[in-house]
One Martini backbone bead per residue (centre of mass of N, CA, C, O) as a GRO file, in nm:
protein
  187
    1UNK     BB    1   0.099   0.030   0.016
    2UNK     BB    2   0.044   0.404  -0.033
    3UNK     BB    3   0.104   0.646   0.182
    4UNK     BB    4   0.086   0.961   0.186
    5UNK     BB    5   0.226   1.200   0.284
    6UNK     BB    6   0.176   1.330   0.646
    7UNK     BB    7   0.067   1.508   0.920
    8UNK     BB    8   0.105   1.408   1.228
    9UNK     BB    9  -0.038   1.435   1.530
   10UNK     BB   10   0.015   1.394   1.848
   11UNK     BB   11  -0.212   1.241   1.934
   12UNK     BB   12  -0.144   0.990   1.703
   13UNK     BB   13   0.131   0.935   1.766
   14UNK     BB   14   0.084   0.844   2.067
   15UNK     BB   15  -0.157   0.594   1.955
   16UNK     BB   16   0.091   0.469   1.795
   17UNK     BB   17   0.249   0.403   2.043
   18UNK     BB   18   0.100   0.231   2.235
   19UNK     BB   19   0.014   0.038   2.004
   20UNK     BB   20   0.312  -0.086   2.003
   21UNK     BB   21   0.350  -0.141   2.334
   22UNK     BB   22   0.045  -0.299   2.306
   23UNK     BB   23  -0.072  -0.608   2.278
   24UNK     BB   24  -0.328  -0.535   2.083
   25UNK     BB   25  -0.572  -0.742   1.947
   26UNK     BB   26  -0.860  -0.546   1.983
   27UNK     BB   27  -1.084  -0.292   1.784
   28UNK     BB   28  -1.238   0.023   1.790
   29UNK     BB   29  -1.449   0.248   1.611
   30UNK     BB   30  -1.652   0.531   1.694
   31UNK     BB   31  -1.906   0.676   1.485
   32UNK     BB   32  -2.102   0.872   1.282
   33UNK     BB   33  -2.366   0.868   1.024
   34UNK     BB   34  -2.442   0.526   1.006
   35UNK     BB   35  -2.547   0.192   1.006
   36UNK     BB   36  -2.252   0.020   1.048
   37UNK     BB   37  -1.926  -0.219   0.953
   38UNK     BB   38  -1.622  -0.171   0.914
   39UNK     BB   39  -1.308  -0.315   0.717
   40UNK     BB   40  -1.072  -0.369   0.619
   41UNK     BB   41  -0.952  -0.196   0.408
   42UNK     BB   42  -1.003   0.161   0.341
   43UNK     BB   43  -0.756   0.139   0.157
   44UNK     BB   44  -0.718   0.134  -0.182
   45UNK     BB   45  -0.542  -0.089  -0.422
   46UNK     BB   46  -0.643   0.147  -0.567
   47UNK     BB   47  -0.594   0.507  -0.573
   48UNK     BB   48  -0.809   0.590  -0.769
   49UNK     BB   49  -1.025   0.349  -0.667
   50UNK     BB   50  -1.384   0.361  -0.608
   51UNK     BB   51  -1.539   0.104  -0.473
   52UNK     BB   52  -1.287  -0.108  -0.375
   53UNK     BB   53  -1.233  -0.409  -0.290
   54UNK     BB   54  -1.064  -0.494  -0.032
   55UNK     BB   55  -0.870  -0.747   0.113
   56UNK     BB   56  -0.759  -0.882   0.398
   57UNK     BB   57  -0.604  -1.196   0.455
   58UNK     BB   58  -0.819  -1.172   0.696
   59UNK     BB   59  -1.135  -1.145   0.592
   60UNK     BB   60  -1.291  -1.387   0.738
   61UNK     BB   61  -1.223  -1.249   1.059
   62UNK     BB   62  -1.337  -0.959   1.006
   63UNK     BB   63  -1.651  -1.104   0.914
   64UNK     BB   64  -1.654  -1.201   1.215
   65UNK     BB   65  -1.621  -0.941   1.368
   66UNK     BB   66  -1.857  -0.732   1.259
   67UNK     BB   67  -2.085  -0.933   1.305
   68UNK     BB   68  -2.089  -0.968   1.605
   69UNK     BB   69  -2.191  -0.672   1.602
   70UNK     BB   70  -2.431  -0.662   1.370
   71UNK     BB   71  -2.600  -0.908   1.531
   72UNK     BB   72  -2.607  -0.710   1.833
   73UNK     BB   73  -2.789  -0.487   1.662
   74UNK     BB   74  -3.135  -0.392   1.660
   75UNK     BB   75  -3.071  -0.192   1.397
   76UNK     BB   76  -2.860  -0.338   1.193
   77UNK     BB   77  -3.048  -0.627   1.173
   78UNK     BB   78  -3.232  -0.558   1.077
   79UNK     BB   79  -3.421  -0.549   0.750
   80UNK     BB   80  -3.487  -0.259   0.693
   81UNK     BB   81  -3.483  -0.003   0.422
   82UNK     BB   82  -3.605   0.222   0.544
   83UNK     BB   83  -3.362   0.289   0.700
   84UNK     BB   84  -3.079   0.343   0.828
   85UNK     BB   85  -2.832   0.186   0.645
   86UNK     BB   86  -3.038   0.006   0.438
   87UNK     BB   87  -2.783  -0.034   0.214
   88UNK     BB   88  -2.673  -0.276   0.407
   89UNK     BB   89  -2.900  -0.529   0.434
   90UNK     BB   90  -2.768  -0.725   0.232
   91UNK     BB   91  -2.484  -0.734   0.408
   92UNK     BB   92  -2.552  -0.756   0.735
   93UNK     BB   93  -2.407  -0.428   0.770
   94UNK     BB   94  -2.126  -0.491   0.627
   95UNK     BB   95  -1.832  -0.369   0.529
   96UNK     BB   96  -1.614  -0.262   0.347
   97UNK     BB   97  -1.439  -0.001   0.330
   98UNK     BB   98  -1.351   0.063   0.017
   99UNK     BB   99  -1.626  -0.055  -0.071
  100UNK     BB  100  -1.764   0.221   0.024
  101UNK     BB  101  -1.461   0.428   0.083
  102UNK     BB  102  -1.201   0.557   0.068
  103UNK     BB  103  -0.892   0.599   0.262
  104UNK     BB  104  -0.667   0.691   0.442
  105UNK     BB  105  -0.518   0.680   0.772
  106UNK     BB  106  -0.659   0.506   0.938
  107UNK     BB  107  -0.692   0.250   1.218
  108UNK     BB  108  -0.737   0.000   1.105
  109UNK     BB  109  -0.461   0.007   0.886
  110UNK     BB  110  -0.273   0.038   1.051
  111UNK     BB  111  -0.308  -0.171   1.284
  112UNK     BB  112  -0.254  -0.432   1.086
  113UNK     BB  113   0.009  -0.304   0.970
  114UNK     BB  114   0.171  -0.250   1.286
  115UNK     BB  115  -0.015  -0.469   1.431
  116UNK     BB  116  -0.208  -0.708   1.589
  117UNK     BB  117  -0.426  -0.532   1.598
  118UNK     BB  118  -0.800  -0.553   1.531
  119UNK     BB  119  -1.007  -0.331   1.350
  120UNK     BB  120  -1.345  -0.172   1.365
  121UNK     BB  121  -1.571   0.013   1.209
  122UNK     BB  122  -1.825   0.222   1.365
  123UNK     BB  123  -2.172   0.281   1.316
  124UNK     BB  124  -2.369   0.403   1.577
  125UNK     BB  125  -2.548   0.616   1.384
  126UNK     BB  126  -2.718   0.830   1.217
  127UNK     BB  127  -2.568   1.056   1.326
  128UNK     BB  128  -2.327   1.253   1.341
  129UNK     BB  129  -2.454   1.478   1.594
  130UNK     BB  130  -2.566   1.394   1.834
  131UNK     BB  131  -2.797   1.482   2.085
  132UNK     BB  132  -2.792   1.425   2.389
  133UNK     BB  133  -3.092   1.305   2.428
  134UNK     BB  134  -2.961   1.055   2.230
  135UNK     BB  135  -2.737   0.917   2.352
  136UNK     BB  136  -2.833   0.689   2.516
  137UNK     BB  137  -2.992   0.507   2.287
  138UNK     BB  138  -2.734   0.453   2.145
  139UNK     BB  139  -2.624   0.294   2.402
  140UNK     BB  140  -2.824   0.081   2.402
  141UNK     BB  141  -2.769  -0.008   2.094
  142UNK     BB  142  -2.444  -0.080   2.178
  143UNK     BB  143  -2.387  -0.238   2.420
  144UNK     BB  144  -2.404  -0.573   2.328
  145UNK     BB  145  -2.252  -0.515   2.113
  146UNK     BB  146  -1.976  -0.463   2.242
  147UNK     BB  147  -1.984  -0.747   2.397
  148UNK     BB  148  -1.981  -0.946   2.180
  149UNK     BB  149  -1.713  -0.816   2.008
  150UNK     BB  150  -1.533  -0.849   2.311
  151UNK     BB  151  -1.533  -1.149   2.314
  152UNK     BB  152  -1.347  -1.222   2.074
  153UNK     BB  153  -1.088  -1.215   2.170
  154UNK     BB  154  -1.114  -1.563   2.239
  155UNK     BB  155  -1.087  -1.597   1.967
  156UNK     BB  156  -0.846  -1.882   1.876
  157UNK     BB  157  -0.517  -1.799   1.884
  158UNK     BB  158  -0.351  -1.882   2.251
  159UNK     BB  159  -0.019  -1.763   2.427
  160UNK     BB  160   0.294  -1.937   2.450
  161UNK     BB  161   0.622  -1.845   2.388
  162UNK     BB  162   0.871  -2.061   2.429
  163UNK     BB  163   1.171  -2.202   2.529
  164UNK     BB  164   1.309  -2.500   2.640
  165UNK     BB  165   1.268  -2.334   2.985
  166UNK     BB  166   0.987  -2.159   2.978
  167UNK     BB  167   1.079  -1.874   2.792
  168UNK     BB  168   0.988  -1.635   2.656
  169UNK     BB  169   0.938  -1.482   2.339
  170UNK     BB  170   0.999  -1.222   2.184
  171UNK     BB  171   0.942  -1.118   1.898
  172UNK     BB  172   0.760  -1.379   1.752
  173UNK     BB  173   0.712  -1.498   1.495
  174UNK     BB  174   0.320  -1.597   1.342
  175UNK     BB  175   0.245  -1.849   1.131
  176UNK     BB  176  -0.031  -1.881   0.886
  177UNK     BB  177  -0.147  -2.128   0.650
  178UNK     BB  178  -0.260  -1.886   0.429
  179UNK     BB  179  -0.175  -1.618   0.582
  180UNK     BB  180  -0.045  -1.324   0.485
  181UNK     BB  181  -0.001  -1.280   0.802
  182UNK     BB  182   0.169  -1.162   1.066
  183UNK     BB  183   0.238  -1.199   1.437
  184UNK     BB  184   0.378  -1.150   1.723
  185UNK     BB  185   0.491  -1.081   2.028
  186UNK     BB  186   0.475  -1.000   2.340
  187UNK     BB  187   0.704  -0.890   2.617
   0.00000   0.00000   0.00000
């Protein structure tokens, strides 16, 4: 992938630093304007083309963790296309991120191929900047749905990778047969 430079904010830069520094597994982007879960990468393999299936590596890990989210929300699981979001509605609520819109910078697509971490974007309801009194409501309706997304962490496989007198051993890359994309071990 190509990443335009551009200057990174400071605080951009900071939650770079950190999650570089802590091995986390699974994180979540939440959004407003639209009620789906998107996955990466967010940036198209060919940046002309707009609305173009990007699928990483681990593409069907990425929509069983999307689905989890949006199978456990009251409003993306609904069927009615006459909602917000009903546009994702035959899609199960979930898009590939680049194959809504592409962009770049993500932290999606930063966090698979810089960490450990797998990330989806939540678009957490139909406003953009939702008024107070409806924050609630936003609430109730994405709380199981985070729990249930959240579980998903025990999801695979998980351990010590350790030498032969069962001492950790820090940085050893894990390598999965057909799924070209590695990550290491934590500190």
């Amino acid at each position: 992938f190509f990443f335009p430079a551009f200057k990174v904010a400071p605080e951009t830069k900071a939650v770079m630093k950190w999650l570089r520094s802590i091995p986390f597994v699974l994180s979540a982007s939440l959004h407003g304007g639209e009620l789906v879960v998107t996955y990466p990468y967010d940036y198209s393999r060919h940046p002309m083309e707009e609305k173009m299936f990007s699928p990483t590596p681990d593409e069907k890990m990425f929509k069983m963790l999307a689905k989890a989210y949006a199978d456990a929300h009251p409003v993306i699981s609904d069927r009615s296309e006459l909602r917000c979001g009903g546009n994702f509605v035959k899609r199960g609520g979930i898009i590939n991120g680049a194959e809504w819109y592409s962009f770049t910078g993500g932290m999606a697509d930063f966090n698979y191929l810089h960490t450990n971490c797998f990330e989806v974007t939540v678009e957490v309801g139909c406003e953009k900047f939702p008024l107070e009194e409806e924050l609630f409501t936003i609430w109730h309706e994405n709380r199981d749905a985070l729990l249930n997304y959240m579980e998903m962490v025990h999801r695979g496989i998980k351990g010590i990778v350790s030498d032969k007198f069962g001492n950790p051993i820090k940085n050893a890359r894990i390598s999965v047969r057909g799924i070209q994309h590695d990550v290491t071990t934590g500190n």
